[in-house]
MISEVEX-617802 format. One record per residue (C-alpha): residue number from 1; residue in one letter; x negated, y negated, z negated. Coordinates in Angstrom, 2 decimals. Layout:
% MISEVEX-617802
SITE  num  residuo        u        v        w
SITE  NUM        A        X        Y        Z
...
This chain:
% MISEVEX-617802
SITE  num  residuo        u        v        w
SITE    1        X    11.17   -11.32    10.66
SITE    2        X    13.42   -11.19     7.96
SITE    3        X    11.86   -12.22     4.75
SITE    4        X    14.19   -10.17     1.38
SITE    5        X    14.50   -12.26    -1.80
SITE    6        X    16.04   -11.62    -5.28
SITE    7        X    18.94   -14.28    -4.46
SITE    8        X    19.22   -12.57    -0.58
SITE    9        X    19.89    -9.13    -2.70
SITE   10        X    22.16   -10.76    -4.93
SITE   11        X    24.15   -12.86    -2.64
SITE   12        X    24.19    -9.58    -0.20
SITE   13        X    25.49    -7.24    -2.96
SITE   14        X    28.32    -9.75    -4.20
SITE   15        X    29.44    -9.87    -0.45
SITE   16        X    29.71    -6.24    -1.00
SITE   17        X    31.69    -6.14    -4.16
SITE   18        X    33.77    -8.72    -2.92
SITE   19        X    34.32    -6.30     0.33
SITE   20        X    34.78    -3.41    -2.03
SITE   21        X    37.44    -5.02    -3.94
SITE   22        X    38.96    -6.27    -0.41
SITE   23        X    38.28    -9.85    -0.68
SITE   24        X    36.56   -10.62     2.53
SITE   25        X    35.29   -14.11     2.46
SITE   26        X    32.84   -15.40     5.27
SITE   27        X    29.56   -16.78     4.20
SITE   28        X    29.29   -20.03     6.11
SITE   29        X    25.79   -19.81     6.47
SITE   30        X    25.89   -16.52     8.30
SITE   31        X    28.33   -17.46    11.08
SITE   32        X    31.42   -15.45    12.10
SITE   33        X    32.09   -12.31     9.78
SITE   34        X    30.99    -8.91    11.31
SITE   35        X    33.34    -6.17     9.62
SITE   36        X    31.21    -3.16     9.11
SITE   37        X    30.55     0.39     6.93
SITE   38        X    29.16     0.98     4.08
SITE   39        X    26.45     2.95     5.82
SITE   40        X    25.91     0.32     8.47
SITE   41        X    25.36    -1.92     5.74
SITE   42        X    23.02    -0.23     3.45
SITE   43        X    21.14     1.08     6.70
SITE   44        X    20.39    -2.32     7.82
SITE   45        X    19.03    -3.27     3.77
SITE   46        X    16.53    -0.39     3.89
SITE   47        X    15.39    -1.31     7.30
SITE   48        X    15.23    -4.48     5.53
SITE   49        X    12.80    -3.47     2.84
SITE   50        X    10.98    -1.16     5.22
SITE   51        X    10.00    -4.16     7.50
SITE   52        X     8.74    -6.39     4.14
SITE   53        X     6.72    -3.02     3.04
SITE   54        X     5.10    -3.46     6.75
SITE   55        X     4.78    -6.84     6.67
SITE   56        X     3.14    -7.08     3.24
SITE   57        X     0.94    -3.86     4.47
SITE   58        X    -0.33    -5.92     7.50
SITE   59        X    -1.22    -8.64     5.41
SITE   60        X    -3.21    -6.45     3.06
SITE   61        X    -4.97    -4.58     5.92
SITE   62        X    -6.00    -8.20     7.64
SITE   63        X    -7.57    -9.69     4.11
SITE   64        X    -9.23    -6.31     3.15
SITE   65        X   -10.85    -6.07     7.23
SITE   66        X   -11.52    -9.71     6.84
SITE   67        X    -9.36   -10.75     9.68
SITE   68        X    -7.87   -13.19     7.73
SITE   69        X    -8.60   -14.67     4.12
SITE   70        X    -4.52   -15.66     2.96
SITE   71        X    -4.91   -13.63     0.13
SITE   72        X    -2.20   -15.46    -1.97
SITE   73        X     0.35   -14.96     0.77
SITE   74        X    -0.63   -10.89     1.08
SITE   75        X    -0.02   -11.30    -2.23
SITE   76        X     3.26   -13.01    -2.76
SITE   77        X     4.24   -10.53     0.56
SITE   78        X     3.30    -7.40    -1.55
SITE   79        X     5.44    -8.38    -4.62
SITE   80        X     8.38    -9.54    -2.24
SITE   81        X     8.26    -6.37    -0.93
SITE   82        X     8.03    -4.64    -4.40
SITE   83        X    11.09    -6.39    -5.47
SITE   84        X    13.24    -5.71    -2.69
SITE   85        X    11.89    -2.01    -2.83
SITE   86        X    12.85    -1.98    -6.87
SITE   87        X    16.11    -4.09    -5.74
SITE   88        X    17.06    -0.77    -3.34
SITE   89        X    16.58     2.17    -5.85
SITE   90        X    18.41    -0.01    -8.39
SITE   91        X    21.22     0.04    -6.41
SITE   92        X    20.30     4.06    -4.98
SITE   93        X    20.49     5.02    -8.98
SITE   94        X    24.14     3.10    -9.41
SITE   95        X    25.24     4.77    -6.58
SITE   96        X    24.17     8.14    -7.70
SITE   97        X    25.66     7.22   -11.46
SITE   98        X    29.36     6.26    -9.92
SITE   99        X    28.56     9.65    -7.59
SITE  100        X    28.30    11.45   -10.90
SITE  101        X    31.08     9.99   -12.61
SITE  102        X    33.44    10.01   -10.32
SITE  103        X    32.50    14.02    -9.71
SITE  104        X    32.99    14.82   -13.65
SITE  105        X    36.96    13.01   -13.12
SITE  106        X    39.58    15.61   -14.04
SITE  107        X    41.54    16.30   -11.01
């Protein structure tokens, strides 16, 4: 499972400005550097966020049946997931804005 943090989002979308502006660096932590699409990449991010929204569902569903009683970590799971779901549009809306300025550029 693949847990999405504020820094994760941050550190991921600086490794995509940096492969934007063509300076391919590779994180050390990460191992060897997988070239890939844009698509690819923001596929993989909403998959991402999709699994926290399960994950943080699941844990909701077990404390509300009584399965289990972690309701601070169903907790911290739900607004993990909120952020990384808040993270995604943020980025959706720049994407859209850059869309829409790049669409009114005089040709």
């Amino acid at each position: 499972m693949m847990t999405i943090t504020e820094q994760s989002m941050l550190s991921t979308m600086a490794a995509a400005k940096e492969r934007a502006a063509g300076e391919i660096r590779p994180n050390p932590d990460q191992g060897p550097h997988r070239a890939g699409s844009f698509s690819e990449l923001m596929s993989e991010k909403v998959e991402a966020v999709n699994a926290a929204q399960n994950i943080a569902s699941a844990r909701t569903a077990a404390v509300e049946s009584g399965e289990s009683d972690d309701l601070v970590g169903a907790m911290v799971a739900s607004q993990k997931a909120s952020l990384s779901f808040s993270a995604m549009v943020q980025v959706r809306n720049r994407l859209v804005q850059a869309l829409d300025e790049i669409m009114k550029m005089p040709m």
